[in-house]
C-alpha positions as CSV (number, residue, x, y, z in Angstrom):
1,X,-2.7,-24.9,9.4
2,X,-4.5,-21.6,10.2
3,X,-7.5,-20.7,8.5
4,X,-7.9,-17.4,7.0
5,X,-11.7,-16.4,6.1
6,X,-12.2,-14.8,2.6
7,X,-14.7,-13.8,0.1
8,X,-16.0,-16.9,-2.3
9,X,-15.2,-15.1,-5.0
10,X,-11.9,-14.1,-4.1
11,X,-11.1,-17.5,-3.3
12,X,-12.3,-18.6,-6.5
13,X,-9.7,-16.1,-8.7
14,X,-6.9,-17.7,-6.6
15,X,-7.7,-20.8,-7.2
16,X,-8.4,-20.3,-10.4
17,X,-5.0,-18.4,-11.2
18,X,-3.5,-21.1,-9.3
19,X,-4.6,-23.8,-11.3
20,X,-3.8,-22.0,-14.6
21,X,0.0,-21.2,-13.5
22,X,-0.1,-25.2,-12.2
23,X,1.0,-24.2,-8.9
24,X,-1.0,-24.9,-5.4
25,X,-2.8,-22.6,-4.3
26,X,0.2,-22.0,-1.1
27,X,2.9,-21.2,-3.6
28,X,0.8,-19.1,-5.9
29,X,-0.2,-17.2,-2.7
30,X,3.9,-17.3,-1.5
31,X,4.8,-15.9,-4.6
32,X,2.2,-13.3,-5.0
33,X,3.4,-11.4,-1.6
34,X,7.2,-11.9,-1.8
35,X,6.3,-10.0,-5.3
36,X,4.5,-7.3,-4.1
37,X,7.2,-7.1,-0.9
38,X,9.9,-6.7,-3.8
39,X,7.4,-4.1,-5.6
40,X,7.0,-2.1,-2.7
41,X,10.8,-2.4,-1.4
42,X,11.8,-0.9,-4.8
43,X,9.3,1.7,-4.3
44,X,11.0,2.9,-1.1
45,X,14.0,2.7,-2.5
46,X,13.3,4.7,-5.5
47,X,11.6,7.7,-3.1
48,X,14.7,7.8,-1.1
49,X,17.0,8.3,-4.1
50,X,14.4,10.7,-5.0
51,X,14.7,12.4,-1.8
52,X,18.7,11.9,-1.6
53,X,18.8,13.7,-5.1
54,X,17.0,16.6,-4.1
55,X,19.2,17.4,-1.3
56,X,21.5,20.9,-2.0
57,X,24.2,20.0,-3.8
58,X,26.6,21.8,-1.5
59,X,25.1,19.0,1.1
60,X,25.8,15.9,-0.9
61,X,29.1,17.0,-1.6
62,X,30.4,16.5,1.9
63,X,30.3,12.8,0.9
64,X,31.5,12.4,-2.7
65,X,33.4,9.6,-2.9
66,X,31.4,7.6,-0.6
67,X,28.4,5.3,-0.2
68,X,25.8,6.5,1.0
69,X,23.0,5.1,3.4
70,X,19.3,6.5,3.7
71,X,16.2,5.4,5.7
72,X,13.1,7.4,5.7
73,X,14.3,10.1,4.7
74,X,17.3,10.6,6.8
75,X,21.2,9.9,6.2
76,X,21.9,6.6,8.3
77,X,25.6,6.2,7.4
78,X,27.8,6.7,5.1
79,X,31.8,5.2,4.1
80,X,33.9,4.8,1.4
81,X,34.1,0.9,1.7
82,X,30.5,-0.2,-0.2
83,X,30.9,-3.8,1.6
84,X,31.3,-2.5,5.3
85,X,28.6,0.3,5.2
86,X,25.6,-2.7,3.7
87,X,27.0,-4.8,6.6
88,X,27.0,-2.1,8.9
89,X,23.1,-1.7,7.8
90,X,22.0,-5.2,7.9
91,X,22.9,-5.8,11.3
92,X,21.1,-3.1,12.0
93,X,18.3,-2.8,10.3
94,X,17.6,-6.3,8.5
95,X,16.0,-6.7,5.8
96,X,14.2,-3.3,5.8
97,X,14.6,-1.6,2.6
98,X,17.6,0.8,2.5
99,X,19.1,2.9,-0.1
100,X,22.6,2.4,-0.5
101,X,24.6,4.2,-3.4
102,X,27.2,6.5,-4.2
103,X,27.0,9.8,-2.6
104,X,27.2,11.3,-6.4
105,X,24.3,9.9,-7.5
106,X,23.5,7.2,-9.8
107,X,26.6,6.3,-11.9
108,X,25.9,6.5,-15.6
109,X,27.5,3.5,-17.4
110,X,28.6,4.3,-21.2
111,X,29.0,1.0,-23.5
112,X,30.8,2.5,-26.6
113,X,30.6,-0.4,-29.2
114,X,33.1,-0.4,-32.7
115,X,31.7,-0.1,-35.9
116,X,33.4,-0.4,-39.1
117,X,33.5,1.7,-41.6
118,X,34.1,1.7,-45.1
């Protein structure tokens, strides 16, 4: 076991929130940073669509009908088959946060529901 020097008082709100979620102090502390990885993976994510959506229209176009793969700001890949690009992407980049979508943009799902009427 490593030991990892912190303030008192900051050891005190962890163990505090620890103990008031039941948890030990470990898995409190295991959950807390794969939540703020997810936080800031979704972050990314959401700045690269930002950044994907702002491109010319003219220059998204060359891929409609495809997926789409961005990393830092930059077109990685791109193909029609969804399974083989994410493949493609894991091997190569891991588990670093990638956009992958639709070249289009963010498909807009309608739920139309039936109502009677009298």
């Amino acid at each position: 076991m490593a030991a990892l020097q912190i303030s008192k008082e900051l050891a005190g709100s962890i163990q505090n929130e620890a103990r008031m979620r039941g948890v030990s102090i470990e898995h409190y502390l295991r959950v807390a940073i794969r939540r703020e990885r997810v936080l800031s993976s979704r972050k990314i994510i959401e700045q690269e669509q930002e950044w994907w959506l702002t491109l010319p229209l003219n220059e998204r176009a060359k891929y409609e009908g495809e997926y789409i793969a961005v990393h830092k700001q930059r077109l990685i890949d791109h193909d029609k088959d969804e399974a083989a690009l994410y493949k493609r992407i894991r091997e190569k980049y891991g588990k670093a946060p990638i956009l992958v979508m639709p070249a289009e943009g963010p498909r807009e799902i309608r739920i139309y529901s039936p109502r009677l009427v009298r």
